[in-house]
DRENGU-633817 format. One record per residue: residue in one letter; chain; x, y, z of N, C-alpha, C, CB in turn. Coordinates in steps of 0.1 Angstrom, whole numbers, plus 5000, padded with zeros to 4 digits. Atoms other than C-alpha are relative to their C-alpha. Last residue first. Glycine has a CB too. Example, Ala and Ser with C-alpha at 12.3 -4.5 7.8 and 13.67 -1.06 7.14 Angstrom:
! DRENGU-633817
residuo = s&cadena = A&npx = 4991&npy = 4989&npz = 5000&capx = 5137&capy = 4989&capz = 5071&cpx = 4992&cpy = 5011&cpz = 5008&cbpx = 5004&cbpy = 5005&cbpz = 4986
residuo = a&cadena = A&npx = 5009&npy = 4988&npz = 5000&capx = 5123&capy = 4955&capz = 5078&cpx = 5009&cpy = 5012&cpz = 5000&cbpx = 4990&cbpy = 5000&cbpz = 5012
***
This chain:
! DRENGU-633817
residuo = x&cadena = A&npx = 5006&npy = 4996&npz = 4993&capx = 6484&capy = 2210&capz = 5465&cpx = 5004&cpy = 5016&cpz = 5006&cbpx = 4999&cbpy = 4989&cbpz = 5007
residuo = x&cadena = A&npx = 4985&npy = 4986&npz = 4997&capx = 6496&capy = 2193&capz = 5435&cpx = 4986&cpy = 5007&cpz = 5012&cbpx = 5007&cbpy = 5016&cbpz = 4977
residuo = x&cadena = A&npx = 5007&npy = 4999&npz = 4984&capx = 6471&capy = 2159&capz = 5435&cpx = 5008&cpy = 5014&cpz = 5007&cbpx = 5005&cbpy = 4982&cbpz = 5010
residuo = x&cadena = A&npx = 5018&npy = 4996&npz = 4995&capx = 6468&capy = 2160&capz = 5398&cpx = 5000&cpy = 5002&cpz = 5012&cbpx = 4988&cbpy = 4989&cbpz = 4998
residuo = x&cadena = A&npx = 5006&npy = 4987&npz = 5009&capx = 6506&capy = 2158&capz = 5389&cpx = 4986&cpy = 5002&cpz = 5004&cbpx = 5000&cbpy = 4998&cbpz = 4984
residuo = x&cadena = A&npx = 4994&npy = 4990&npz = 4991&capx = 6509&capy = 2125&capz = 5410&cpx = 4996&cpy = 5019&cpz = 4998&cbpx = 5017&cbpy = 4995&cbpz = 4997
residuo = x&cadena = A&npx = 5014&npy = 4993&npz = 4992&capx = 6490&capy = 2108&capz = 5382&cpx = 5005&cpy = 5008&cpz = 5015&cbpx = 4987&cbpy = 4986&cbpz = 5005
residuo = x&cadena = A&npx = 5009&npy = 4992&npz = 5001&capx = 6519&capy = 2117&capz = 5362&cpx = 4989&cpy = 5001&cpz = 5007&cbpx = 4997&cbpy = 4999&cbpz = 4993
residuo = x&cadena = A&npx = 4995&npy = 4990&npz = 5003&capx = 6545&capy = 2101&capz = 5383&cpx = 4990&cpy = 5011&cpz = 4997&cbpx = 5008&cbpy = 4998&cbpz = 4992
residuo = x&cadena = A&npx = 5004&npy = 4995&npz = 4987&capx = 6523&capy = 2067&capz = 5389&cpx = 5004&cpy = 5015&cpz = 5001&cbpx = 5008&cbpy = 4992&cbpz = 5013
residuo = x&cadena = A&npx = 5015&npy = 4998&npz = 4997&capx = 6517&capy = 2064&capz = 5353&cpx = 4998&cpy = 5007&cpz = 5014&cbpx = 4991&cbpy = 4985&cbpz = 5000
residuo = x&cadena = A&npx = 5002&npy = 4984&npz = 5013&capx = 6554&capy = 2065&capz = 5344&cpx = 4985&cpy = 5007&cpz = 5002&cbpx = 4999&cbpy = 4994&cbpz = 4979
residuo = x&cadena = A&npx = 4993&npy = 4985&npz = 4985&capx = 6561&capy = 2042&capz = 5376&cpx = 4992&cpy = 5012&cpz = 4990&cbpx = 5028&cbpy = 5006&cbpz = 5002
residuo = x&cadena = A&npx = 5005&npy = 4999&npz = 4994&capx = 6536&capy = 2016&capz = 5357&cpx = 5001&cpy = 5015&cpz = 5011&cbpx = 5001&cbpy = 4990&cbpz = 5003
residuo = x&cadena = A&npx = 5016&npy = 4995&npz = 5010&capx = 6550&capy = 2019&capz = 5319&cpx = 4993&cpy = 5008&cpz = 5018&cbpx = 4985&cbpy = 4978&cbpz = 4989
residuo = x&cadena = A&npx = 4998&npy = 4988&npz = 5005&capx = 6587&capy = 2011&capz = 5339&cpx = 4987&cpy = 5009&cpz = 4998&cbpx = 5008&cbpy = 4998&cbpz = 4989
residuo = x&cadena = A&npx = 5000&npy = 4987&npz = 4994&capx = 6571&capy = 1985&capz = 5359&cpx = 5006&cpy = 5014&cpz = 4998&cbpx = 5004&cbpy = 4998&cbpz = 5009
residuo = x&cadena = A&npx = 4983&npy = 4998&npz = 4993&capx = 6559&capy = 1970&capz = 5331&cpx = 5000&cpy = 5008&cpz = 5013&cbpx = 5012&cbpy = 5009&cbpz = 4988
residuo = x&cadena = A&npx = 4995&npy = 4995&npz = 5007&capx = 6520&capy = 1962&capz = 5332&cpx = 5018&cpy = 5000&cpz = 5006&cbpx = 4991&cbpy = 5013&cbpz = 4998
residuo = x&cadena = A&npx = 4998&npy = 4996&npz = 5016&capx = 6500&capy = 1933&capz = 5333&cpx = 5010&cpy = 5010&cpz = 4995&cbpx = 4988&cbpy = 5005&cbpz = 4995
residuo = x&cadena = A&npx = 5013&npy = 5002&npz = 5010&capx = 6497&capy = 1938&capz = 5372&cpx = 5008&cpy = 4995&cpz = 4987&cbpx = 4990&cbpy = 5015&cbpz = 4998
residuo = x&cadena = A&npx = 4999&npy = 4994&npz = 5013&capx = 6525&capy = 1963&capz = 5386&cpx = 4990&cpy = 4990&cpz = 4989&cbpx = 5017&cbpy = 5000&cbpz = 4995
residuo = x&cadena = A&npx = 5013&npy = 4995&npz = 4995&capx = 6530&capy = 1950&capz = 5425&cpx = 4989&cpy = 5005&cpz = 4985&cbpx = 5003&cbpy = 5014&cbpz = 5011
residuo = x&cadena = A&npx = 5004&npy = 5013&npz = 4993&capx = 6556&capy = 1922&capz = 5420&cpx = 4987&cpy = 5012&cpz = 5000&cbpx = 5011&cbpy = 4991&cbpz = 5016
residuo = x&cadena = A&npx = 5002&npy = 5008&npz = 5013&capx = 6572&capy = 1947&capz = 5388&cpx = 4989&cpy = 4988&cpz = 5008&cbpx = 5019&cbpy = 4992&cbpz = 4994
residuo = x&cadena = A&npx = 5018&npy = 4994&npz = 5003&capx = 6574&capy = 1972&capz = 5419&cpx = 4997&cpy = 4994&cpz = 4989&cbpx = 4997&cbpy = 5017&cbpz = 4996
residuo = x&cadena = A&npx = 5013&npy = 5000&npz = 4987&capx = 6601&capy = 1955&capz = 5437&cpx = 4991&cpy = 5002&cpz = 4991&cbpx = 4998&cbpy = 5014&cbpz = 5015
residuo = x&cadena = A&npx = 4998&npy = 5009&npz = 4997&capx = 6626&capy = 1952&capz = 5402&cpx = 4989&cpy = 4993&cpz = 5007&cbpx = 5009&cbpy = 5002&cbpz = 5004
residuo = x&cadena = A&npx = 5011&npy = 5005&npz = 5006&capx = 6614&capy = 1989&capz = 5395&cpx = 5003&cpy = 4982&cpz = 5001&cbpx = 4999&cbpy = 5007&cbpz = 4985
residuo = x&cadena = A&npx = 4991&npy = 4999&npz = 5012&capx = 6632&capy = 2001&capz = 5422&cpx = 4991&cpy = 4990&cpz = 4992&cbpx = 5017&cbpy = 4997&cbpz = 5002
residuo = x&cadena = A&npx = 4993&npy = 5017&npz = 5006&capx = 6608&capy = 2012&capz = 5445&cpx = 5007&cpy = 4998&cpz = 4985&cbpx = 4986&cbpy = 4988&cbpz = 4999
residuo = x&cadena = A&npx = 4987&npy = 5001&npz = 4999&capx = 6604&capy = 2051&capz = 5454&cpx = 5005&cpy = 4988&cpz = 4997&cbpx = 5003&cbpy = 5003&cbpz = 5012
residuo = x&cadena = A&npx = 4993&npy = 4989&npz = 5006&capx = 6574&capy = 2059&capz = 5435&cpx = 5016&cpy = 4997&cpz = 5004&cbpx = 4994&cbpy = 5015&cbpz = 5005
residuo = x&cadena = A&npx = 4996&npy = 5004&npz = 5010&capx = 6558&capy = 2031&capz = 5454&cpx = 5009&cpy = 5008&cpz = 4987&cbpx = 4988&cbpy = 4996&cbpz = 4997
residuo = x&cadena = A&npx = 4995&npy = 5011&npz = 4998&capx = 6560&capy = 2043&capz = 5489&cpx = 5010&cpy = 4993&cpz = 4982&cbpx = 4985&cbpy = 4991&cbpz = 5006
residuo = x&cadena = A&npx = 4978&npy = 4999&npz = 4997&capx = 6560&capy = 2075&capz = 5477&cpx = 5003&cpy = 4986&cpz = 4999&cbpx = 5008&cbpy = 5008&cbpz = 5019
residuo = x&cadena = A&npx = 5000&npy = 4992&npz = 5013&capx = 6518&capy = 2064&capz = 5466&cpx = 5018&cpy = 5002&cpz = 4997&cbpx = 4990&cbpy = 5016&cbpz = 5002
residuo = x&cadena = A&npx = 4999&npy = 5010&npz = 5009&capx = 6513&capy = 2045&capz = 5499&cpx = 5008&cpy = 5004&cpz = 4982&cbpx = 4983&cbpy = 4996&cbpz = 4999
residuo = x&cadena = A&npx = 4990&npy = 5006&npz = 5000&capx = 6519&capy = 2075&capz = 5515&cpx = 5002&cpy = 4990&cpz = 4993&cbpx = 5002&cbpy = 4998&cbpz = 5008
residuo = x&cadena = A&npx = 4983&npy = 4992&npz = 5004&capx = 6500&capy = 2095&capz = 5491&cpx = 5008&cpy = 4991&cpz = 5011&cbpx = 5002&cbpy = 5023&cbpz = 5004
residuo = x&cadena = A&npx = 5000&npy = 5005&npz = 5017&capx = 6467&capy = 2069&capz = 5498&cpx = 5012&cpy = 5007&cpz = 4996&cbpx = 4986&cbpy = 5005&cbpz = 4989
residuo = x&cadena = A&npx = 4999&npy = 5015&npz = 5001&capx = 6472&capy = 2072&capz = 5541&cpx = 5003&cpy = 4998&cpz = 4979&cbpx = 4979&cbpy = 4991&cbpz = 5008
residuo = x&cadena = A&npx = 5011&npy = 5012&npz = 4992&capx = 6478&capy = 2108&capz = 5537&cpx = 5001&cpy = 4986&cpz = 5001&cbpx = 4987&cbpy = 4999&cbpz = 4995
residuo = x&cadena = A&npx = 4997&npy = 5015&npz = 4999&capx = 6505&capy = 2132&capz = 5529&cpx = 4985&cpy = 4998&cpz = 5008&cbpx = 5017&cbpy = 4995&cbpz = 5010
residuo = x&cadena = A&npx = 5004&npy = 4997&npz = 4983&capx = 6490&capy = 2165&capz = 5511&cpx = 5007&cpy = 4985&cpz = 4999&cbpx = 4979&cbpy = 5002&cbpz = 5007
residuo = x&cadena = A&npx = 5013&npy = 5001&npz = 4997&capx = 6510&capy = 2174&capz = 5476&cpx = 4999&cpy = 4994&cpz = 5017&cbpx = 4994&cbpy = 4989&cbpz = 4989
residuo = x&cadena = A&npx = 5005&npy = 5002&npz = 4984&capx = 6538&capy = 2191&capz = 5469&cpx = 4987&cpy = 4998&cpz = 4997&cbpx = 5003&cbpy = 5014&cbpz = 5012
residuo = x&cadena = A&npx = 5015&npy = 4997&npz = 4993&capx = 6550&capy = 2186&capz = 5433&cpx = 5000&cpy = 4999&cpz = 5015&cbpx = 4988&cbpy = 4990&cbpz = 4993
residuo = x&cadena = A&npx = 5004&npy = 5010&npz = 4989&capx = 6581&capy = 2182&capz = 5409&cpx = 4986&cpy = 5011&cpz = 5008&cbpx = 5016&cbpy = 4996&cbpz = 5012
residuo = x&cadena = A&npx = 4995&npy = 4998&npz = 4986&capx = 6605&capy = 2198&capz = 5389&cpx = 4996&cpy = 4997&cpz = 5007&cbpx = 5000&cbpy = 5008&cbpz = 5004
residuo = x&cadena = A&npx = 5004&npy = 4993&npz = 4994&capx = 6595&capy = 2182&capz = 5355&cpx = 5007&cpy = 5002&cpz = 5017&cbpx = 4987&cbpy = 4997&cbpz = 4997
residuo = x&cadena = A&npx = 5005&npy = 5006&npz = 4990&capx = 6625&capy = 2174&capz = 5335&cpx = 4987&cpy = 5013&cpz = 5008&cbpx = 5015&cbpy = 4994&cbpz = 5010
residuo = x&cadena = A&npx = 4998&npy = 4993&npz = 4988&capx = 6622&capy = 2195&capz = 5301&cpx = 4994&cpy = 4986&cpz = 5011&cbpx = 4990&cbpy = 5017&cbpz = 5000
residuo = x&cadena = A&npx = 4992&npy = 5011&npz = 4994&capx = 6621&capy = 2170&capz = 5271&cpx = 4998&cpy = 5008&cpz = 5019&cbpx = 5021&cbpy = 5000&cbpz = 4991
residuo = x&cadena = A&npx = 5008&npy = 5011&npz = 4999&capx = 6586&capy = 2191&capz = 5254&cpx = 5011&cpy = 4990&cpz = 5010&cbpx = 4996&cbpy = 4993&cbpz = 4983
residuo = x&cadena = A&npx = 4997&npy = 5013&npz = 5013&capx = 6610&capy = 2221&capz = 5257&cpx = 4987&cpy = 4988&cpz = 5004&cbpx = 5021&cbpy = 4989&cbpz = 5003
residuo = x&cadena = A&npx = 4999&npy = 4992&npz = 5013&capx = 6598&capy = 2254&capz = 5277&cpx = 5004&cpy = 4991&cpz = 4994&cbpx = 5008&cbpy = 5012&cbpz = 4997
residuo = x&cadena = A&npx = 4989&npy = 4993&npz = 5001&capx = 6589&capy = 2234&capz = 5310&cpx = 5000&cpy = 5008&cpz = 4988&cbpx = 5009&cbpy = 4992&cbpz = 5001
residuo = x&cadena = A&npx = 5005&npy = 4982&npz = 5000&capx = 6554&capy = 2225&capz = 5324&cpx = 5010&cpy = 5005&cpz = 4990&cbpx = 5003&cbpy = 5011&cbpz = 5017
residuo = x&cadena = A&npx = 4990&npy = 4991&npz = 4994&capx = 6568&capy = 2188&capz = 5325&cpx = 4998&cpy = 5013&cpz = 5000&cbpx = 5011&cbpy = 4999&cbpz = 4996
residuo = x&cadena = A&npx = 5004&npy = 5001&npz = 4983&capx = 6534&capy = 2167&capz = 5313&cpx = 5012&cpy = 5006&cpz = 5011&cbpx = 4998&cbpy = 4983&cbpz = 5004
residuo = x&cadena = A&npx = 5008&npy = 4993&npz = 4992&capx = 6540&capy = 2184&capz = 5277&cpx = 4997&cpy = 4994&cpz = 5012&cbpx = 4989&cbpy = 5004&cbpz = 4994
residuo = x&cadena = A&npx = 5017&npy = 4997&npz = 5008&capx = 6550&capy = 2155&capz = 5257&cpx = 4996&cpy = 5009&cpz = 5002&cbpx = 4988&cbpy = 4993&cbpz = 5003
residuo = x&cadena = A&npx = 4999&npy = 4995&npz = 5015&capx = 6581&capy = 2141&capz = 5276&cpx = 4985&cpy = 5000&cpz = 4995&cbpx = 5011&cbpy = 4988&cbpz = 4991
residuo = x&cadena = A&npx = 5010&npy = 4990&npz = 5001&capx = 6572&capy = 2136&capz = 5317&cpx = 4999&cpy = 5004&cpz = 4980&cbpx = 5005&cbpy = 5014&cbpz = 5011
residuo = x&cadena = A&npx = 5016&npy = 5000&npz = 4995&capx = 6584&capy = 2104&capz = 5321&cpx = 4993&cpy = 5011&cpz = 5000&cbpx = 4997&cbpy = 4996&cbpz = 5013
residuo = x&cadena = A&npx = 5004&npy = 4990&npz = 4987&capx = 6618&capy = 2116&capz = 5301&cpx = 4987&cpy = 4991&cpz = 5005&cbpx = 4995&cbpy = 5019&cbpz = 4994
residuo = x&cadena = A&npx = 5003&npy = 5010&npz = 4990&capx = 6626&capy = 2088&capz = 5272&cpx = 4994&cpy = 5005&cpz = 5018&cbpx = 5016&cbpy = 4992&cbpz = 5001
residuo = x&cadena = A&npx = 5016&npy = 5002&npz = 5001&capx = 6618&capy = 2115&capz = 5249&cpx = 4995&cpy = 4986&cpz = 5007&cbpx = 4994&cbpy = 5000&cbpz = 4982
residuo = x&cadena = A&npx = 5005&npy = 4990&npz = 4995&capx = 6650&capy = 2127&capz = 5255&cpx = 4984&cpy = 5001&cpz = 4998&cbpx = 5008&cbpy = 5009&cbpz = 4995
residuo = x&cadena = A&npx = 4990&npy = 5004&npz = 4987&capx = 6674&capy = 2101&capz = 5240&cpx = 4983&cpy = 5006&cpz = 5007&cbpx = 5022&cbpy = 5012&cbpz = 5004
residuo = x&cadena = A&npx = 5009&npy = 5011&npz = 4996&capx = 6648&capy = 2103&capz = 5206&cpx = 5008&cpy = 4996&cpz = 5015&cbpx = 4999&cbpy = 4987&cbpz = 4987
residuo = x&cadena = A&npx = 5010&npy = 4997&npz = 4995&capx = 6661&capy = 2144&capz = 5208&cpx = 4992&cpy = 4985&cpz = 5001&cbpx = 4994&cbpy = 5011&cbpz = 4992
residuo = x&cadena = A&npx = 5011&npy = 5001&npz = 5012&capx = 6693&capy = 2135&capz = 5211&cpx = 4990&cpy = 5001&cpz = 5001&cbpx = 4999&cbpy = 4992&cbpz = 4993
residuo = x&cadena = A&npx = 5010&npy = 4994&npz = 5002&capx = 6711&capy = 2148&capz = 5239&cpx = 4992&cpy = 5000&cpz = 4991&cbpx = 5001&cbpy = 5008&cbpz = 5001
residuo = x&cadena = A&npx = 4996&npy = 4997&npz = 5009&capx = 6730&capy = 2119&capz = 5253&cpx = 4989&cpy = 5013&cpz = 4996&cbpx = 5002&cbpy = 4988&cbpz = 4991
residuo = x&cadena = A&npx = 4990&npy = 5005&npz = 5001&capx = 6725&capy = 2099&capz = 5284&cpx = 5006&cpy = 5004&cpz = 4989&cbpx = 4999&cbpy = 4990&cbpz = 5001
residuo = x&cadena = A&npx = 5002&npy = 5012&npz = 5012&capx = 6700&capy = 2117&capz = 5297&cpx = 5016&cpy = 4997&cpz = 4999&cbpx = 4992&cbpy = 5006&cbpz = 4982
residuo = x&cadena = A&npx = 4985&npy = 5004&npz = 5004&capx = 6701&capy = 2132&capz = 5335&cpx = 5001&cpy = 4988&cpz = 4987&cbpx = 5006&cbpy = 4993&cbpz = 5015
residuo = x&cadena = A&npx = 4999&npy = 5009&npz = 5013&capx = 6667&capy = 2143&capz = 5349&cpx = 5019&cpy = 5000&cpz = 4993&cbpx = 4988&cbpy = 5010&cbpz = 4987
residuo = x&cadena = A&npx = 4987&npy = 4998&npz = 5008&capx = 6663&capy = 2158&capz = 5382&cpx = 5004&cpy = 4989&cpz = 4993&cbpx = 5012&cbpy = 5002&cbpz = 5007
residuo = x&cadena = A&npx = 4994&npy = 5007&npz = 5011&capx = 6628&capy = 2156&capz = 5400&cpx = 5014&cpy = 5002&cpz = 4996&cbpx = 4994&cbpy = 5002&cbpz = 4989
residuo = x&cadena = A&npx = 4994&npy = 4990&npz = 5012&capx = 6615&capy = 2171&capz = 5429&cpx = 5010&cpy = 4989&cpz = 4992&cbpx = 5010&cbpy = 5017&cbpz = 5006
residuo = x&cadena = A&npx = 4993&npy = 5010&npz = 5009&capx = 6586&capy = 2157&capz = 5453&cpx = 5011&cpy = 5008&cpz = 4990&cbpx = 4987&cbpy = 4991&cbpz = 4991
residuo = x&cadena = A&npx = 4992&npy = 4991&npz = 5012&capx = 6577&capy = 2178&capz = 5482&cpx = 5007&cpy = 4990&cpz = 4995&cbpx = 5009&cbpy = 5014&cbpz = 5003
residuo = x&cadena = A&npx = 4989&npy = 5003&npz = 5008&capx = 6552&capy = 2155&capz = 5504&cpx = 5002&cpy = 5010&cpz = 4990&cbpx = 4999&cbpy = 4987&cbpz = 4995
residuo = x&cadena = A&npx = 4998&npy = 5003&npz = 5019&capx = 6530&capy = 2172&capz = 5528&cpx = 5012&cpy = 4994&cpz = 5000&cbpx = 5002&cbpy = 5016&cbpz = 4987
residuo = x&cadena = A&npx = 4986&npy = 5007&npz = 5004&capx = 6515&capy = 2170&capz = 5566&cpx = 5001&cpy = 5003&cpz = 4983&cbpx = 5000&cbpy = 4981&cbpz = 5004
residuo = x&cadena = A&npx = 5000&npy = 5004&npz = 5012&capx = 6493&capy = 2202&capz = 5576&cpx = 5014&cpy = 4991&cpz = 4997&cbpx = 4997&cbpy = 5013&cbpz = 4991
residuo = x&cadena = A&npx = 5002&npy = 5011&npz = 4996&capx = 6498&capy = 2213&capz = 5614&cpx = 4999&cpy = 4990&cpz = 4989&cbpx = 4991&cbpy = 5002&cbpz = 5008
residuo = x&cadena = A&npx = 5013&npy = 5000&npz = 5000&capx = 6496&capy = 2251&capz = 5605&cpx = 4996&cpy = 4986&cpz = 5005&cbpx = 4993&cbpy = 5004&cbpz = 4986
residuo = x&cadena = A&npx = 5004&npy = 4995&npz = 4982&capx = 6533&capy = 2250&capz = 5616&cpx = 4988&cpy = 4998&cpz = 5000&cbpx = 5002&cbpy = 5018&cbpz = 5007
residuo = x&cadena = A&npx = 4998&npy = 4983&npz = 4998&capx = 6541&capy = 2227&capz = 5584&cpx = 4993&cpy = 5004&cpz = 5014&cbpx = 4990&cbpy = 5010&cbpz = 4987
residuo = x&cadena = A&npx = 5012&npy = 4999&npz = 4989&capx = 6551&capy = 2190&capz = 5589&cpx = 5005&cpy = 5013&cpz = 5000&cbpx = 5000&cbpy = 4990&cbpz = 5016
residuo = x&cadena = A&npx = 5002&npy = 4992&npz = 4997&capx = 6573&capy = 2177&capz = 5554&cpx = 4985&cpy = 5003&cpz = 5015&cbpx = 4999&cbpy = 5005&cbpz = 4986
residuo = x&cadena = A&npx = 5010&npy = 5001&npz = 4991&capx = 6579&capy = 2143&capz = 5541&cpx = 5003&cpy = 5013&cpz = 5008&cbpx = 5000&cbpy = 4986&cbpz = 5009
residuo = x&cadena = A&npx = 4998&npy = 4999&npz = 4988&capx = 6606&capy = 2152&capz = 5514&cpx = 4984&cpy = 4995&cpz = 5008&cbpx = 5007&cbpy = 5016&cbpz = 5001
residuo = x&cadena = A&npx = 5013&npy = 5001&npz = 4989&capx = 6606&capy = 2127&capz = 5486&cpx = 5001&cpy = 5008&cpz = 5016&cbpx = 4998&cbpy = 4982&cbpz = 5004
residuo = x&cadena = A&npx = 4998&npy = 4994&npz = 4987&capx = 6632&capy = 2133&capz = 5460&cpx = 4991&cpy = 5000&cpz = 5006&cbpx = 5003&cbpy = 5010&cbpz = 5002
residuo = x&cadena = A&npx = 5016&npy = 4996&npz = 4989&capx = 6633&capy = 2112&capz = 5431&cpx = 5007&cpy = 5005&cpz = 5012&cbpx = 4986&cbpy = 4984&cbpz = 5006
residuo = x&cadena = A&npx = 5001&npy = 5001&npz = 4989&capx = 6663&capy = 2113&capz = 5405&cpx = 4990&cpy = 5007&cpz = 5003&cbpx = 5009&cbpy = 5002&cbpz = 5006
residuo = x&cadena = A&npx = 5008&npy = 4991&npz = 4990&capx = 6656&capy = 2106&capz = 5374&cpx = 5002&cpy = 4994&cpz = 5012&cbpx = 4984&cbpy = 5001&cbpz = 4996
residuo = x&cadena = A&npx = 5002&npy = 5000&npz = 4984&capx = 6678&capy = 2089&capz = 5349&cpx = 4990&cpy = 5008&cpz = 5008&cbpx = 5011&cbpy = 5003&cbpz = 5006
residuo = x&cadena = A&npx = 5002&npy = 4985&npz = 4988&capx = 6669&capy = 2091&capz = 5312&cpx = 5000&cpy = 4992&cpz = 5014&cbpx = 4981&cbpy = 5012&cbpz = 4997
residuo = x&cadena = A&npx = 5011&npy = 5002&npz = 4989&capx = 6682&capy = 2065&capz = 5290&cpx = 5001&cpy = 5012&cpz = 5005&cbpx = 5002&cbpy = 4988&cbpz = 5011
residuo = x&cadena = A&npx = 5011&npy = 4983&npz = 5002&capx = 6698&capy = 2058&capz = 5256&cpx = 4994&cpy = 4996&cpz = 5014&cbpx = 4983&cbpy = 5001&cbpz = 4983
residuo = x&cadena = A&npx = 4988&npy = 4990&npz = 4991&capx = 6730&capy = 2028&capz = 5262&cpx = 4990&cpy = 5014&cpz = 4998&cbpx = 5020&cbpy = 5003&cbpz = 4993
residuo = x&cadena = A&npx = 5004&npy = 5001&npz = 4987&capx = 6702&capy = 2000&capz = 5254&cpx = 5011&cpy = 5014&cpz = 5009&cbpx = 5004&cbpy = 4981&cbpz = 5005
residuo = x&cadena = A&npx = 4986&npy = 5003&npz = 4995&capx = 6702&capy = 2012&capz = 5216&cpx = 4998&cpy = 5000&cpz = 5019&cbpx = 5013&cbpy = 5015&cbpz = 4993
residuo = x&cadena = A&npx = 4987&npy = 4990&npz = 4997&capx = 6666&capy = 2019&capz = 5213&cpx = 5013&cpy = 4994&cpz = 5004&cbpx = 4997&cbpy = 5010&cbpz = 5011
residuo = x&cadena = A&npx = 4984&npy = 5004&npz = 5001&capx = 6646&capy = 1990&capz = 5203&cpx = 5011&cpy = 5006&cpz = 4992&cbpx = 5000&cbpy = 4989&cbpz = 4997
residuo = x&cadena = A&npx = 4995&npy = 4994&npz = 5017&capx = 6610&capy = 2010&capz = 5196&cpx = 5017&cpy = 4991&cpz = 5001&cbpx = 5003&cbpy = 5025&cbpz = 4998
residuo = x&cadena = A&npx = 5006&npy = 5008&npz = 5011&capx = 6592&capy = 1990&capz = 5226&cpx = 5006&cpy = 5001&cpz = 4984&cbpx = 4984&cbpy = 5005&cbpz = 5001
residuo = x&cadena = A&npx = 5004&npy = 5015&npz = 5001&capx = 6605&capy = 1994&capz = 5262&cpx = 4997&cpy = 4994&cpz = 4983&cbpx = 4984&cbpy = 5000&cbpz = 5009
residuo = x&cadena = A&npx = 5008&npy = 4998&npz = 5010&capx = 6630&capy = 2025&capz = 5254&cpx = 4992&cpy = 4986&cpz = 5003&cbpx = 5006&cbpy = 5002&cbpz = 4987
residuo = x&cadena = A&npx = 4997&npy = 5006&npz = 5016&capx = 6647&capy = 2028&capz = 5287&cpx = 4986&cpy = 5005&cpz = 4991&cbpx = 5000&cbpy = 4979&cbpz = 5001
residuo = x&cadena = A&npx = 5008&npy = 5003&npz = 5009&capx = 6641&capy = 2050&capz = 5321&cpx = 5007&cpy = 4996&cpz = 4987&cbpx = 4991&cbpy = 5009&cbpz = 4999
residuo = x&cadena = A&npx = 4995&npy = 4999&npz = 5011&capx = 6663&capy = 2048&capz = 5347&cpx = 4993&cpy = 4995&cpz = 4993&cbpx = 5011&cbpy = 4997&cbpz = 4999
residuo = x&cadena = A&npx = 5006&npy = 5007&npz = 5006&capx = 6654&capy = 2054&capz = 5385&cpx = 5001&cpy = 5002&cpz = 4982&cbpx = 4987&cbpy = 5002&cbpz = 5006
residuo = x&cadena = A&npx = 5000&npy = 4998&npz = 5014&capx = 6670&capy = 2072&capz = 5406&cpx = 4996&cpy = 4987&cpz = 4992&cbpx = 5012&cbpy = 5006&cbpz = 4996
residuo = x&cadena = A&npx = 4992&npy = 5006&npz = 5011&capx = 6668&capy = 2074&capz = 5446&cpx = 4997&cpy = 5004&cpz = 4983&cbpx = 4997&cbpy = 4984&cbpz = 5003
residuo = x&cadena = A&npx = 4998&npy = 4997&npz = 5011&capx = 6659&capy = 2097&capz = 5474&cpx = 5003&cpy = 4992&cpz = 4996&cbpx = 5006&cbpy = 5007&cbpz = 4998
residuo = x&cadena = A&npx = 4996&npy = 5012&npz = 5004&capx = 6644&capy = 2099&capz = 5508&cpx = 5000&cpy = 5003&cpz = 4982&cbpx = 4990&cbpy = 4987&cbpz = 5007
residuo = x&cadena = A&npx = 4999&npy = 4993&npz = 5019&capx = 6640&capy = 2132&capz = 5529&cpx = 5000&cpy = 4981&cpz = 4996&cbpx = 5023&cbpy = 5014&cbpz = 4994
residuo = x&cadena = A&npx = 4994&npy = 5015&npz = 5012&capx = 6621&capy = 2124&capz = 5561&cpx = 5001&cpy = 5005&cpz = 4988&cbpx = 4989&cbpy = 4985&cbpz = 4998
residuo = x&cadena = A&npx = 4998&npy = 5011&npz = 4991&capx = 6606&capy = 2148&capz = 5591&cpx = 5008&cpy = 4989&cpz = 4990&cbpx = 4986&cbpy = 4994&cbpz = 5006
residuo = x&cadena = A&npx = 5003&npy = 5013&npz = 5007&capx = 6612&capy = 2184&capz = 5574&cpx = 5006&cpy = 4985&cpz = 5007&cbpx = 5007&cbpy = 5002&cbpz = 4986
residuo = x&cadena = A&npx = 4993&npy = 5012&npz = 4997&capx = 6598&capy = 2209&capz = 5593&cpx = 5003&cpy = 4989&cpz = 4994&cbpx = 4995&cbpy = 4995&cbpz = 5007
residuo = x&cadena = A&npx = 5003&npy = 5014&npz = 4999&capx = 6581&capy = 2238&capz = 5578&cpx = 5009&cpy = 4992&cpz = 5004&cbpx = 4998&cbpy = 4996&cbpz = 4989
residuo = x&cadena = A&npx = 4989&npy = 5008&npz = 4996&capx = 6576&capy = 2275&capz = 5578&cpx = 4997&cpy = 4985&cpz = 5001&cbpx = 5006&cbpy = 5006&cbpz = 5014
***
């Protein structure tokens, strides 16, 4: 059993940065961030995805952040469903940024886009499944 202390959600819309895709192709994803306190005393985040293209072609659909195989699913487009991992000081930080619209996170993002950057943060998320 678990307690959940903080849901938070927004969506985030992935483009084509580099092949100049018609700007009306995108994949939305909504993020879900529950902050979770189980009885054992263990904090987590349950993250879950929902993908929403804008068409179903298959170059629409390879705008996914997970497209390739990093969504478990039976298609290469399949949104992935998402991950519980542990909350700590480095995973909060981690939602933190996951949740910014990429506008914010363009000031934290270095060299790279903040589209390229969320895409990075997502997958490496995937490693910390707990």
């Amino acid at each position: 059993m678990s307690t959940i202390l903080s849901t938070r959600t927004t969506t985030s819309r992935f483009t084509d940065q580099f092949e100049g895709l018609d700007a009306d192709k995108f994949c939305d994803v909504e993020i879900t961030v529950q902050h979770k306190l189980y009885n054992s005393g263990g904090e987590f985040y349950d993250i879950h995805y929902k993908c929403t293209y804008s068409d179903t072609s298959p170059l629409c659909q390879t705008l996914n952040p997970f497209f390739g195989g990093w969504d478990g699913g039976e298609e290469p487009y399949d949104c992935r469903h998402g991950d519980i991992i542990a909350a700590n000081e480095m995973t909060e930080k981690m939602m933190k940024f996951l949740l910014m619209d990429f506008d914010e996170l363009a000031n934290y993002s270095g060299h790279r886009t903040a589209l390229s950057y969320k895409i990075t943060l997502m997958r490496a998320i995937t490693y910390l499944w707990d």
